[in-house]
N, C-alpha and C positions, 0 to 999 in steps of 0.2 A: 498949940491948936493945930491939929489939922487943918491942912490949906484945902483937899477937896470938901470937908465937912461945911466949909463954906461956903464953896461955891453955889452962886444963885444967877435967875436969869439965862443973860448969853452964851457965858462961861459954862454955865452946865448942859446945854442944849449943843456945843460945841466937842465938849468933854463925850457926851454920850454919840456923837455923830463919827468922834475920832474910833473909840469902841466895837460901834457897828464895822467902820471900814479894815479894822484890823482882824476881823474875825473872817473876811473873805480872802478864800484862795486865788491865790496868784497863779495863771496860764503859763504854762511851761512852751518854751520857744525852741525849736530846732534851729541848732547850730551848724555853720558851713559848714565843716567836717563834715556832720551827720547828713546834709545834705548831700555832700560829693560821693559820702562811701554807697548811701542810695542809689544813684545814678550811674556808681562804677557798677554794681550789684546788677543792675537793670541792664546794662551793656553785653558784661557777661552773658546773662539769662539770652539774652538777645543774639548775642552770636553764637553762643550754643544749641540756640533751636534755628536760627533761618539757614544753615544747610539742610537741616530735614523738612522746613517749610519748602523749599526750593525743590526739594528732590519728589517731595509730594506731588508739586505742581508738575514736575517732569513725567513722573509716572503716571499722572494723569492727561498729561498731553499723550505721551509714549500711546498709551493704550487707546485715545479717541482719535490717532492717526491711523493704527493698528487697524482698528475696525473701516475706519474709511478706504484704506486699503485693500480691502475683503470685498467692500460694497461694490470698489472699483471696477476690481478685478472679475464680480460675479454679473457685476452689470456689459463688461466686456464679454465674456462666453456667454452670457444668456441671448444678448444681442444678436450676437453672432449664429448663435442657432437658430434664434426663431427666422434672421434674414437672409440666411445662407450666405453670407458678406462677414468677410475680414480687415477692419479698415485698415491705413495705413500711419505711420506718424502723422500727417497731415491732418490727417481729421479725426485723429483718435478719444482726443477728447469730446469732441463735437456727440460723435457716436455713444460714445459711453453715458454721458448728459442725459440725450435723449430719450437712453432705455431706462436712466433712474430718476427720471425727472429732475435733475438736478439743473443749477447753472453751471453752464461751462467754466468759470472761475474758477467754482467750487473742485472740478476735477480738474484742473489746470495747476491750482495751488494750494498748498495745507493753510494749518490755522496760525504758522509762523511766518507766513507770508512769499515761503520758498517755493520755487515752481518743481512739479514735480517732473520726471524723466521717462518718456513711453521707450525699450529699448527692442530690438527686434533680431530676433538672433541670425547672424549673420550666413550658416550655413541652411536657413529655411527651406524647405520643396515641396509643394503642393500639388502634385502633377507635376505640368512642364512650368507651375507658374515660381520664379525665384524671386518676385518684388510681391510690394502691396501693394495695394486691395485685390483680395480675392474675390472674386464671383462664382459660387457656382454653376456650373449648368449641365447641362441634362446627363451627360456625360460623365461627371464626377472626376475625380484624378485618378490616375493612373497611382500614385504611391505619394505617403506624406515623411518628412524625415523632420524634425526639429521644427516642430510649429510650437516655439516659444517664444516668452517674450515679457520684459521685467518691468516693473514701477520703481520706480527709487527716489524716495524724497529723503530728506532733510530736517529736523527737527532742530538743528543748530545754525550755525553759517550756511551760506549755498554751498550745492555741490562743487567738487573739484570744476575747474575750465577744461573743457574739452566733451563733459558727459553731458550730451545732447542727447533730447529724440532723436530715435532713429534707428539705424542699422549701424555697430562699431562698424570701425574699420579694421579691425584685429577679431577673429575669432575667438580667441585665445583672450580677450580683454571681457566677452559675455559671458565664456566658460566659466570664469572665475572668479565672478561676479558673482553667478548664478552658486557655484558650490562656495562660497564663502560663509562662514556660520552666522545666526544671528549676535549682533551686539559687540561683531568686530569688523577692522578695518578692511578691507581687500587688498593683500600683498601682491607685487607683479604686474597690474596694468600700468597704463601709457596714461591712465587718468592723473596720478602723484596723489593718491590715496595718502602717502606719506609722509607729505608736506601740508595736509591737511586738516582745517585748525579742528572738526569738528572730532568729536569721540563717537567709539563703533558702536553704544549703545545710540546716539545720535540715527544710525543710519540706519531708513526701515527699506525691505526691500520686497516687494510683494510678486511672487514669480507665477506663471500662467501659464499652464502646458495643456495645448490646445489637442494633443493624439489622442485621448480618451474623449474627445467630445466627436471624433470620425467612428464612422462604421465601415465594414469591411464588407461588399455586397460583390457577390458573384451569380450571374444567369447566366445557366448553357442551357443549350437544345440539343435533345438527342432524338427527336420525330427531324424526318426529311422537310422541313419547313422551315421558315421562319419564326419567331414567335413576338404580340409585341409586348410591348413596357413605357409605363411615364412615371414621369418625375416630379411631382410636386402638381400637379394640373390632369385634368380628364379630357382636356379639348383635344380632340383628334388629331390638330396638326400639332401637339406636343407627347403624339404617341410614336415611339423608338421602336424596332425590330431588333431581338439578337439574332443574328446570322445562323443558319446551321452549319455545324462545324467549330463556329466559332465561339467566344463566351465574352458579358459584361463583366470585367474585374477590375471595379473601382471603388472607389471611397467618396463615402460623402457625410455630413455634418449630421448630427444626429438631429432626429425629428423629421428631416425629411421623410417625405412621404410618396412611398415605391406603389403603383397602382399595376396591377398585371390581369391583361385580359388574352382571350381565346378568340380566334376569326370565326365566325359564322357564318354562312351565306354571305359572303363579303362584307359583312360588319362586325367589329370589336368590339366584344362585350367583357364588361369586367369583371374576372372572376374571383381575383382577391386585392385588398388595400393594406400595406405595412405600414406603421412608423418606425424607421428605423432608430434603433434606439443601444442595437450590441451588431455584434459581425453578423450577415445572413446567407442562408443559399437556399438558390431556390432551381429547380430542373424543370423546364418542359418534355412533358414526355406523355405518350398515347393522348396527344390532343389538350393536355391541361398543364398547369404550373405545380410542381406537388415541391412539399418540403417537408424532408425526412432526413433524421440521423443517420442513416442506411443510404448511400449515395447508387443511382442506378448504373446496371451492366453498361459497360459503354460499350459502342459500337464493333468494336474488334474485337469482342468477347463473341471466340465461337459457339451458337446457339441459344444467344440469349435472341429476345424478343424481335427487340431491336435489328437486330441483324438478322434475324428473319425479315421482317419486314423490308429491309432495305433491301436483300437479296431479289425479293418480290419483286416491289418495287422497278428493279433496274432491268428487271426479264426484257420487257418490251413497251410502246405504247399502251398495249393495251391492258398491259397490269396496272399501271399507271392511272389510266381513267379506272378502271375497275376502284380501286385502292383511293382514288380521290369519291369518285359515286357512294362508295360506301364509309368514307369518316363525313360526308357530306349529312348522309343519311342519319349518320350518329347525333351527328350534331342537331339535328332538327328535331330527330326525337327528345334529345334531352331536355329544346325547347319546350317544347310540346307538353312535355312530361312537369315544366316547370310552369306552366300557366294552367295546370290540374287537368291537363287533355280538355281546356275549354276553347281556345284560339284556333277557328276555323280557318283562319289565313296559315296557320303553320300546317296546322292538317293536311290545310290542301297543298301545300309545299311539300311537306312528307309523303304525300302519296305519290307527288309525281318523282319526287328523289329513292321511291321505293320502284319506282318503272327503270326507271335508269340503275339500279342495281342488277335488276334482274338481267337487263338488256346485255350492260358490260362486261356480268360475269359469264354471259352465255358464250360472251366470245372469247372465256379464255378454257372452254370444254370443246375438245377435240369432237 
């Protein structure tokens, strides 16, 4: 007899329960092995990619130093123009801040925490001025020679010890700073660029050359006069005279603004306003400021204008008044002529500066 043929009851509720549990599949289990070779697998992957994670992150620092250096550097010249002021290490960052709204921190130190380096080139001349801060004034410089001056930050360790704001002490230590290419070391200074843990893509160096933001301005007079001029202001007591004979040959920060007037009846009216902005020249001559590519006869040119007039001029007194009676006279017409011949006070000035022509020149007819 079959033995399941009989089973009845428990036995068979047991039998069929054994059935059901053999028919299900069994979970397959990872092994240590299979565990470790994962994990070596992942290691691998993992040091394979975090040098190019890392270098990602660097080139992405690299380049939002890069640019802060530009800001820097554009917030220093624009500064500088619009206040006619050059700071000095001292308050350079202060300055720079100010014109880009930023926090002084922010221009003081990058986003690695390194301070950065305002450096000032050691053979500077600004006129007679050889330190910082410059002011200008009315007068402008006489000549500029190496108005430079570098940023140098850090993206890795600090800079070397010794590279401070400031002016080197070595010429020869900014020269070569300054032509050193991007994304290497500086060989040769007294800084020990050498012993240096940082690498040359590390070091960003943002340079500033301040001779294209001067203009090159010269005023001469070639009328026996005076002529005047201001600088940045219209107020009377900030009006200059160039000499006759002599000439303005200075330099001044662009945007400045050159204001030039003609004497009238003892008052100075202005005839033109510059911004200076490239080199300019400008002559006084037959009573006004003219500016032409075509520079005028000067004075020791025999027969020109000029020397006529001057000849005139030195005859005696009384060419003298004659020769003043009559640019006098000029001059009041042109007024005259410029208020559409309505201004009864000029008139009547004209007419009597037209008595005094007649008068002066009778006394120079035999």
């Amino acid at each position: 007899m079959n033995p399941q043929a009989t089973a009845t009851g428990s036995d068979a509720v047991m039998v069929g329960i054994g059935s059901q549990r053999a028919k299900r599949p069994v979970a397959a289990a990872f092994s240590l092995m299979e565990i470790v070779a994962a994990v070596a697998i992942l290691a691998i992957l993992a040091a394979a990619m975090l040098p190019v994670l890392v270098r990602q992150i660097d080139y992405a620092t690299e380049g939002i130093e890069q640019t802060n250096l530009v800001s820097i550097a554009n917030g220093f010249t624009q500064g500088a123009l619009a206040t006619r002021y050059i700071p000095s290490q001292a308050n350079w960052a202060n300055f720079v801040a100010t014109n880009l709204g930023w926090e002084v921190s922010t221009v003081q130190t990058n986003n690695r925490n390194n301070s950065r380096v305002f450096l000032i080139d050691p053979q500077l001349r600004i006129g007679t001025n050889t330190a910082l801060p410059y002011v200008q004034s009315g007068t402008g410089a006489a000549g500029i020679t190496n108005v430079r001056f570098m940023i140098v930050s850090s993206l890795s360790s600090g800079l070397p010890g010794g590279l401070v704001s400031g002016v080197p002490s070595l010429a020869s230590d900014f020269n070569i700073l300054w032509d050193t290419p991007d994304n290497t070391k500086p060989a040769g200074t007294s800084w020990s660029f050498d012993t240096w843990t940082g690498k040359g893509e590390d070091l960003r160096i943002q340079r500033v050359n301040l001779a294209s933001g001067f203009s090159h301005l010269v005023l001469t007079v070639q009328d026996p006069t005076n002529a005047p001029y201001s600088i940045d202001s219209l107020l009377p007591a900030a009006v200059g005279v160039v000499t006759y004979g002599a000439a303005l040959d200075s330099y001044y920060l662009n945007n400045t603004v050159l204001n030039l007037f003609y004497l009238g009846s003892g008052t100075n009216y202005l005839q033109a306003s510059q911004v200076l902005q490239r080199d300019s020249s400008w002559v006084f001559s037959s009573g006004l400021w003219r500016n032409g590519s075509v520079p005028a006869p000067s004075l020791g040119t025999a027969g020109s204008l000029e020397s006529v007039i001057v000849t005139f001029y030195n005859q005696s007194p009384q060419t003298a008044t004659a020769y003043s009676s009559m640019t006098n006279y000029m001059e009041l017409y042109a007024q005259y002529a410029a208020s559409g011949f309505t201004n009864l006070a000029v008139r009547t000035a004209l007419q009597a500066a037209m008595h005094n022509v007649t008068n002066n020149v009778s006394t120079l007819v035999p």
